[in-house]
C-alpha positions in Angstrom: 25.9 52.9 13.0 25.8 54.5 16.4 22.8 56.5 15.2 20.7 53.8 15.2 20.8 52.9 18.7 19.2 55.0 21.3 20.5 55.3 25.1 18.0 53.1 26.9 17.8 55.2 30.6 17.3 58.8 28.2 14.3 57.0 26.6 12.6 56.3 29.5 12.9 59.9 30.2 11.5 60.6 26.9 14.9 62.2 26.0 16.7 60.8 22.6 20.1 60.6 22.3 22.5 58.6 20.6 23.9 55.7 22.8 27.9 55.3 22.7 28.1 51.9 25.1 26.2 48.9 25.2 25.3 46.9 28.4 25.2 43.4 27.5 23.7 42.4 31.3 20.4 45.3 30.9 20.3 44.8 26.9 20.2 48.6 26.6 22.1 51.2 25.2 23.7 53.9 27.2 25.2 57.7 26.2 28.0 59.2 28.2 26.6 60.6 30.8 24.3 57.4 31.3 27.4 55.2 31.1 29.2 56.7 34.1 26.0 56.7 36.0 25.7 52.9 35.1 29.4 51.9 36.0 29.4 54.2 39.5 25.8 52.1 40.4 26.2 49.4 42.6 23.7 47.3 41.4 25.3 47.8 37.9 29.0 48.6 38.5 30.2 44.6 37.6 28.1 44.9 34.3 29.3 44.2 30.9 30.1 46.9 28.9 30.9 47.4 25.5 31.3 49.9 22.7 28.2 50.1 20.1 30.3 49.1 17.8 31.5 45.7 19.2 27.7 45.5 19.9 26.4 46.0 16.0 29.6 43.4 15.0 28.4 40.9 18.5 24.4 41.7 16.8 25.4 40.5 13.7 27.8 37.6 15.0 24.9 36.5 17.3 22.3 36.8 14.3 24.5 34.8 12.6 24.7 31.7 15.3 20.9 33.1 15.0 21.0 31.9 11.3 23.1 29.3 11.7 20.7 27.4 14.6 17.6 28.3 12.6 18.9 26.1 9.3 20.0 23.5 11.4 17.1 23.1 13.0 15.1 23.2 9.3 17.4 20.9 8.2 16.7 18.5 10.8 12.9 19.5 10.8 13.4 18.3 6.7 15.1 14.9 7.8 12.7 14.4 10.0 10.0 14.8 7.6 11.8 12.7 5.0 11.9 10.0 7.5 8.0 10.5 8.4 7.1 10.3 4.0 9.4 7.7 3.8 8.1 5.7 6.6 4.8 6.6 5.5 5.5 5.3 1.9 6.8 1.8 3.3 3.8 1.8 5.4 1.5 2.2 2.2 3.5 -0.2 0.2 2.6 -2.5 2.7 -1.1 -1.9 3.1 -1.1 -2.3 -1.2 0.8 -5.6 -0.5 -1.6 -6.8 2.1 -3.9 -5.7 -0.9 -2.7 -7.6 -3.3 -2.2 -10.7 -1.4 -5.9 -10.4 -0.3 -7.0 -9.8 -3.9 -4.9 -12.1 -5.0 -5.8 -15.4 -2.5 -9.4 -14.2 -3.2 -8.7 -14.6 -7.2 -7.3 -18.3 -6.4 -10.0 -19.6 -4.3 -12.6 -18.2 -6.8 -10.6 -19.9 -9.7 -10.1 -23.4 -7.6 -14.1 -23.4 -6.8 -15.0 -22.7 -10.6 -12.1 -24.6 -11.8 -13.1 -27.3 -9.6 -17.2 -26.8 -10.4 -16.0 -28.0 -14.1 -13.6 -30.9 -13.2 -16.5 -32.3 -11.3 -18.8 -31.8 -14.0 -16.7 -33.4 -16.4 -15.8 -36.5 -13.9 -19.3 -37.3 -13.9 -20.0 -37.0 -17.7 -16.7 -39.5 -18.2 -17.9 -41.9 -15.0 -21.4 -42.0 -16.6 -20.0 -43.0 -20.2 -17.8 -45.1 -19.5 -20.9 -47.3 -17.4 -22.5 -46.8 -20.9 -20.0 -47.8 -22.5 -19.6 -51.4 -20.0 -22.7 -51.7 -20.3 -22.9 -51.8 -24.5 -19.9 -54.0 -24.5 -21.5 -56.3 -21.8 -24.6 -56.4 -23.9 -22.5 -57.1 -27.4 -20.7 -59.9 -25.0 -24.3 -61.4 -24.3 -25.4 -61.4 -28.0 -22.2 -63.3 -28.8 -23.1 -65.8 -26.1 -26.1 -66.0 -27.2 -25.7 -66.7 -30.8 -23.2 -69.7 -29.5 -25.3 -71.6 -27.5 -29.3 -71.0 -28.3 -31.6 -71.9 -31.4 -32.2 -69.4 -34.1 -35.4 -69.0 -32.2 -34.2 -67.5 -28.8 -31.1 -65.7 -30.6 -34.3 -63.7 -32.3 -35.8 -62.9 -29.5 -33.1 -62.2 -27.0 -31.7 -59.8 -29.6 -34.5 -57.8 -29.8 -34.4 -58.0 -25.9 -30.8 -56.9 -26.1 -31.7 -54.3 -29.1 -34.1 -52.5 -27.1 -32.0 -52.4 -24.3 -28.9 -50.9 -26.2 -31.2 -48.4 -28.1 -32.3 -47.5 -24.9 -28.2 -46.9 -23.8 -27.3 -45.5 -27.2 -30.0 -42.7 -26.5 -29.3 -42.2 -22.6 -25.8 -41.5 -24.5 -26.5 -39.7 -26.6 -28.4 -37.3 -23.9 -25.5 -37.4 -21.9 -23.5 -35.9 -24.8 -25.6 -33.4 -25.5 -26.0 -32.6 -22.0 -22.3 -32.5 -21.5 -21.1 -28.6 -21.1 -17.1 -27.9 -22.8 -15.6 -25.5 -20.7 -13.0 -22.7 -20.7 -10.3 -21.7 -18.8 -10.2 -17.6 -19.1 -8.8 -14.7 -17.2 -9.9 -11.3 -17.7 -8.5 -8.6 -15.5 -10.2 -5.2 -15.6 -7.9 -2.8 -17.4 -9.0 -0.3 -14.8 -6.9 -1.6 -12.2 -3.6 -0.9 -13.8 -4.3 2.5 -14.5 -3.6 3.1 -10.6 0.2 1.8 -11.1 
């Protein structure tokens, strides 16, 4: 192991030799001679120093805590991105449910306005029977009078008053009818839009 380190002050001097200490305060190895030098210095005399050997177990100990801080810190970097995607996921269920609700009051106000297009349509058709209608049974209610009370004469000619005038309702009816629409209540929903769920 001692092989691999190199005694920091001989490099500098382009000399190579195999370093024996460790000075934990320069970072550097140091050979004998180097290491007496380095613990009669006074700028380097309360220095650290340790055997190469302490230093490769201390290199891997520290690479270790190295290891150690570097998955903990990936393992809160992944909790942090779980949080982001899930906040991110809440966030897009909610722009899908604003969606929805959008496409959905949209679908009911279309439906009320047609829905309420045909109620209207049929209202009218029913109001302007049923005045028919009176109006037949007012006119029958006439003929009746009249076939009480007048000569044979004036029941002749007030019928055929009365007849013209309920031929004419029968056929305004009769329009009416055929002019009357039936209508549906339907709902088709594209089968395109489920193929996203």
């Amino acid at each position: 192991m001692t092989s691999t380190v190199v005694c920091g002050i001989c490099y500098h001097d382009i000399i190579i030799r195999d370093a024996r200490q460790w000075c934990t305060n320069c970072e550097e190895g140091l050979c004998e001679d180097c290491e007496i030098v380095h613990r009669s210095t006074e700028n380097t005399r309360t220095h650290k120093i340790i055997s190469i050997i302490d230093y490769q177990h201390l290199k891997d100990v520290l690479n270790s805590e190295k290891n150690i801080r570097d998955i903990k810190s990936s393992a809160e970097e992944f909790d942090k991105q779980e949080e982001n995607i899930k906040k991110y996921i809440q966030e897009m269920r909610e722009i899908l449910n604003k969606h929805l609700n959008d496409m959905e009051q949209n679908l009911i106000s279309d439906f009320l306005e047609k829905s309420g297009s045909c109620k209207i349509a049929y209202a009218n058709t029913t109001k302007q029977l049923i005045s028919k209608n009176d109006k037949l049974a007012k006119l029958k209610n006439e003929t009746e009078s009249l076939k009480r009370i007048t000569s044979d004469e004036q029941i002749f000619l007030g019928t055929r008053r009365i007849y013209k005038v309920v031929e004419q309702e029968i056929n305004s009816m009769k329009t009416i009818f055929n002019a009357a629409k039936s209508y549906e209540i339907n709902l088709e929903l594209d089968s395109d839009i489920f193929q996203h769920f």
